[in-house]
N, C-alpha and C positions, 0 to 999 in steps of 0.2 A: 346243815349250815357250816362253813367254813369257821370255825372261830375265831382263826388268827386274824380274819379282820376286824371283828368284833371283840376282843379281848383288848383291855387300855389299865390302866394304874390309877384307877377311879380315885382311891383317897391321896397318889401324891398330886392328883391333880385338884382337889378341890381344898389340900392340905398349901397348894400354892397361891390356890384363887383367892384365899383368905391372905395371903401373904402379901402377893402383888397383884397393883394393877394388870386387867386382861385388856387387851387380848396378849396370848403369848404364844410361846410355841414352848414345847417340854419333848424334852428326847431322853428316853428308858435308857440307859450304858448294860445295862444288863441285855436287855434286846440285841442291840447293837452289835455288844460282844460275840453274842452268840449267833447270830448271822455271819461276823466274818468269818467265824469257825466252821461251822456247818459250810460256808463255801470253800473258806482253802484248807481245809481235811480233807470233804469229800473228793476235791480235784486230786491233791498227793496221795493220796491211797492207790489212787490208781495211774496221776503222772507224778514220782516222786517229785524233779525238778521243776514242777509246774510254780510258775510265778505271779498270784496274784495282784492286781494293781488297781487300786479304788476308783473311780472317775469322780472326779475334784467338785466338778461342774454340781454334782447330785447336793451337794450339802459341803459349803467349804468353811465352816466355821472350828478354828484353831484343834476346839478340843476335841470335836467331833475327829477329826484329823489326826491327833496323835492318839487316840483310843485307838484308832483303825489301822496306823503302824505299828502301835504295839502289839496287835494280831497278826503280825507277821506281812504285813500290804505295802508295795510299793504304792505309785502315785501314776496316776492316767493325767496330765495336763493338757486344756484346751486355750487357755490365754498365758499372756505375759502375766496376770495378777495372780491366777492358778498357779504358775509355775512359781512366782514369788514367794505364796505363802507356801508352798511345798518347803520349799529352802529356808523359809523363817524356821520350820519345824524338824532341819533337820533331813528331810527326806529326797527324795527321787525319783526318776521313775523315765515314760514313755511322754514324749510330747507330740499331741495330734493336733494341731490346730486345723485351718482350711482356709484357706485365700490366706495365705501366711507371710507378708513381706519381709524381706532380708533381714532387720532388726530383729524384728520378734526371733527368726530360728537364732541368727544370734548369741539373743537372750536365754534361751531356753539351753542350747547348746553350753554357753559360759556356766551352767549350775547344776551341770552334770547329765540331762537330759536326754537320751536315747531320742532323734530327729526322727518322726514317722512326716512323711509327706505325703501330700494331699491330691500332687498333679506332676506329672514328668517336668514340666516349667519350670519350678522350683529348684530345681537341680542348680537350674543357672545363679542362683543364690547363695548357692554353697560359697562360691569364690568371696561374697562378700561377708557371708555366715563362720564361715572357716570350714573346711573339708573334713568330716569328720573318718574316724577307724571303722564307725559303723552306722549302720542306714536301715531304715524301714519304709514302705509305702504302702499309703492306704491303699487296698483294692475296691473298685466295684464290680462285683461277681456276676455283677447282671439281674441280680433276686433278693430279694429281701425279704422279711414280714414285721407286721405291726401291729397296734391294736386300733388303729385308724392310718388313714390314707398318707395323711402327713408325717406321720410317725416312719412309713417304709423308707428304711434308709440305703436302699441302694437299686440297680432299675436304673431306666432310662431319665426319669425323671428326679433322681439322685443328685443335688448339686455334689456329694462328697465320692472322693475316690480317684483312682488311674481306672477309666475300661478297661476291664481283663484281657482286652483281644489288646492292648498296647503297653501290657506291664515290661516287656521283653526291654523293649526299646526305652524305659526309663529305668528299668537295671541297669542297660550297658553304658545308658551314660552318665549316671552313678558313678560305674566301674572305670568308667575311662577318665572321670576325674581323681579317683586315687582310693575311695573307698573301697576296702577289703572284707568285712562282714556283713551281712546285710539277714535282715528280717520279714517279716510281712504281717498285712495287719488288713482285716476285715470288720464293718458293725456294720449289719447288713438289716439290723431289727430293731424294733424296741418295743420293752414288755410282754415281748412273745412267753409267751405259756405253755408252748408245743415242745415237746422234749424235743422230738424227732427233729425239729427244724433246726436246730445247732448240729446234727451228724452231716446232713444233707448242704449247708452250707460251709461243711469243712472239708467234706468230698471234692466238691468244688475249688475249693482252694486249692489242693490237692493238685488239683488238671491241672492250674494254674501256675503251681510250682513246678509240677515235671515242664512243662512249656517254659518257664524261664531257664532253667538248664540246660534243656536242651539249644534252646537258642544263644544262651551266654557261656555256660560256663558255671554258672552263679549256684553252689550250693547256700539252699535258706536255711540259716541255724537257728530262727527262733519263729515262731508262730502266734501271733495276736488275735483269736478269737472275737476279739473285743466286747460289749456289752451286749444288753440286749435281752437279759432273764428278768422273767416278767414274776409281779407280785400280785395276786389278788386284789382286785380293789371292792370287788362287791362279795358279800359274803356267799353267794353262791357259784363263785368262780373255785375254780380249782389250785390247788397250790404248784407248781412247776415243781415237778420231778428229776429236783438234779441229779440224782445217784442215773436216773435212766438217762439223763442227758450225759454223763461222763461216758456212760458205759456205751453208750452210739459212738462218742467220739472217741473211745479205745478203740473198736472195732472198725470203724473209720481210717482212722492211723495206722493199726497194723495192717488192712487190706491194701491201703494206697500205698505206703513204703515197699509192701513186696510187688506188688504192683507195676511200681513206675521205679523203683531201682532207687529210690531215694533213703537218704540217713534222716530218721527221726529226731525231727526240729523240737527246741525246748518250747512250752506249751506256756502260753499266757492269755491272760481274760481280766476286763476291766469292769466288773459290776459295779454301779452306785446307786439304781433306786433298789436292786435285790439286795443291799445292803443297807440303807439308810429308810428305803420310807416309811417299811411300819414300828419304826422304833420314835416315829415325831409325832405329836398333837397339837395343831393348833388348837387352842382355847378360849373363848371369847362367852361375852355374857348379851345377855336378848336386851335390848333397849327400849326397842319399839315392836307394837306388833297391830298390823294395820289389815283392814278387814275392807278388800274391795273388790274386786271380782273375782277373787281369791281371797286365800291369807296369807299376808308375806311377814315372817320373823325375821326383824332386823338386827341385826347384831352389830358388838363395836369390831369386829374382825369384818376384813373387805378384800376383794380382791389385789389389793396390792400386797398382802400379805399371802397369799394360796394363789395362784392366778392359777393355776390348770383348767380346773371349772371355767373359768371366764375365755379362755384362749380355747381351748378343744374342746369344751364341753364333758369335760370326766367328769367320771363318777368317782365321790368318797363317801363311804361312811358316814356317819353324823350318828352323837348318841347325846341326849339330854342329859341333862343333870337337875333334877326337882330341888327348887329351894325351900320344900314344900313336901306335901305330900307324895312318898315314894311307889305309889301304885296308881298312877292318872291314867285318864283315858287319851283316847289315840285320835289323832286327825292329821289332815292331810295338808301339810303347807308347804311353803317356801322360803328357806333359809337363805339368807341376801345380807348383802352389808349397803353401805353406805357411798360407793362410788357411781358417778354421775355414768354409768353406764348397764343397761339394761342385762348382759350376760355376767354381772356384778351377782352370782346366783350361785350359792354352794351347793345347793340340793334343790332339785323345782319337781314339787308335788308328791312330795315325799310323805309318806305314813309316820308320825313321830308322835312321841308324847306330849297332849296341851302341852305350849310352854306358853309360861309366865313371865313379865318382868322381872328380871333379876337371875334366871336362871343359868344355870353353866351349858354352850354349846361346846360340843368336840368334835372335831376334822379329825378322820384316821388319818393312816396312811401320808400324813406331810412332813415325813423326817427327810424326804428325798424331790428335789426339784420343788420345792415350795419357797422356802426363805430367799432359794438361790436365785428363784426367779421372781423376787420379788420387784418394785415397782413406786412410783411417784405420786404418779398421776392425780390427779385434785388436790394435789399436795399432800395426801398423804403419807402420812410417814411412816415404816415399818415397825414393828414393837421386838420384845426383847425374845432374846432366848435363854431358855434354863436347864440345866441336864440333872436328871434323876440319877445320882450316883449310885452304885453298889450297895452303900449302908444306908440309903432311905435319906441322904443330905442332898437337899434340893440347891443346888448351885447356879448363881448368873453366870450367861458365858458370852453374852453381849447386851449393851445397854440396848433403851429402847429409842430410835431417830428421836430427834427433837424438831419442832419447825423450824429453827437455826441452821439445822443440819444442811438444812433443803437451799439455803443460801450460800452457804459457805464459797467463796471464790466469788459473788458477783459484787457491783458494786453498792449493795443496798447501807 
């Protein structure tokens, strides 16, 4: 069994449950920490100048944020709100939006922002954006992988990206607007688990790169990886083998530079759920528990707070907490909240311990793409977050929605 999906901070979480109303969300800083380490170590060891850059979008909450700078992490921006709170804290980074209108580059541009773009189109927006000293574009390599269909981010079926067969022609006219540096930037995956598939699509890039020089002129000085390293979400997945994914993509690099006659570009990577998600837990207590052609455990946590389960049907974890006696026996339910929608379903027919009224549920793995993608709907409101400091002090790091919240701007 993998333990890192099953390993949680049992007592600061039931040391919180007594504290505040659930449902919540609790994020480990000690986890955290050592996630960002483990990723930009293992990359500089072996690319010193390697630059990593968080993705905003995985978990944008302030403090969660400048923990992750002070780890030495730039900042991956996909909105004007991302790139805002970047700047409230100080920081900076790469901006990748997609369908990006003139404002937004802009905006992102005016706060220091390295411009990646999404489509040769965009170019024409420079003149209103302002012409920047340096430029990136997304690629589509043509391949991707995932851990579901939707997930593959790049393919024919890819809204994001420049097709690789017409990167040439939105370098030159980059070049012919005034731009002198230029970058390049690929996320071809998400939550991929495969060491090997990050060498094989930087090989590719590779082609990519000699084929823009050749055609332009255009040496790329810098290299965006982008995201895409995957976390175990069930406990008998495997954990991703970074050390062997840097080491493909040394060997990668040094064959394609001698290769194709190319200067080795500075190396960057934007992790956020290999960063943020098994350092979150949502926490919620059972309410109801209703016995009808099954048995469904209801809780006060609902898909507006987790939605992954409810939109792709992932799997997380789930571990009880007995208010009661600590050795129960085991059956088979379905852990559900409260939203008027049937894949409203965190775990369906899962093996778990009787639970009782009153007892503590936990969601692994939602430090990453949970809160961020949280939700309305029924009017529901999202609840708070707390971060597990260093010294065992349980801190608020955002209140919890009010029904107020949900009106604010109309004319009620």
């Amino acid at each position: 069994m993998n333990e890192s999906v099953t390993i949680f901070p049992r007592g600061a979480i039931v040391s919180a449950a007594a504290q505040f109303p659930t449902p919540f969300f609790l994020y480990d800083e000690e986890r955290l920490r050592e996630n960002c380490r483990a990723f930009r170590e293992t990359f500089q060891a072996v690319f010193p100048d390697f630059h990593p850059l968080y993705a905003v979008k995985a978990n944008a909450n302030p403090d969660v944020l400048r923990i992750v700078q002070s780890e030495g992490f730039g900042f991956d921006a996909s909105s004007s709100a991302e790139a805002w709170i970047v700047e409230k804290i100080g920081g900076t980074g790469m901006y990748t939006g997609n369908y990006t209108p003139a404002e937004e580059l802009a905006f992102a541009a005016s706060r220091g922002f390295v411009l990646n773009l999404d489509d040769a189109s965009m170019v024409d927006f420079l003149d209103e954006a302002g012409i920047p000293e340096t430029l990136s574009f997304r690629i589509n390599p043509g391949m991707g992988s995932g851990d579901r269909e939707s997930n593959v981010l790049a393919g024919p079926d890819a809204k994001f990206g420049v097709p690789f067969e017409w990167a040439s022609d939105a370098y030159r006219a980059a070049k012919d607007k005034g731009v002198r540096h230029f970058g390049i930037h690929m996320m071809t995956g998400s939550n991929c688990l495969d060491a090997a598939f990050f060498a094989q699509s930087v090989e590719k890039l590779f082609e990519i790169v000699a084929t823009i020089k050749r055609d332009t002129g255009i040496e790329i000085e810098f290299m965006n990886i982008g995201g895409g390293f995957g976390v175990p979400y069930r406990p008998d997945e495997p954990t991703l083998d970074l050390r062997a994914v840097v080491a493909g993509i040394r060997r990668v690099v040094d064959e394609q530079c001698a290769k194709l006659d190319l200067k080795e570009p500075v190396l960057y990577a934007e992790p956020g759920r290999f960063i943020a998600a098994d350092m979150g837990f949502l926490v919620g207590t059972v309410r109801v528990i209703k016995n009808g052609y099954k048995k469904f455990v209801g809780i006060d946590a609902a898909a507006n707070d987790m939605p992954r389960p409810s939109i792709y049907g992932a799997y997380h974890h789930v571990s009880v907490i007995k208010v009661g006696y600590e050795k129960p026996t085991f059956e088979t339910v379905s852990i559900v909240g409260g939203i008027c929608e049937n894949n409203d379903q965190f775990a369906k027919d899962r093996l778990l311990p009787a639970c009782e009224i009153g007892d503590l549920v936990v969601i692994h793995n939602s430090g990453g793409h949970a809160y961020s993608m949280g939700h309305s709907y029924n009017g529901r409101t999202r609840h708070a977050e707390y971060l597990l400091e260093l010294d065992g002090t349980i801190k608020k790091i955002r209140d919890a929605e009010r029904i107020e919240d949900l009106y604010r701007g109309t004319n009620l």
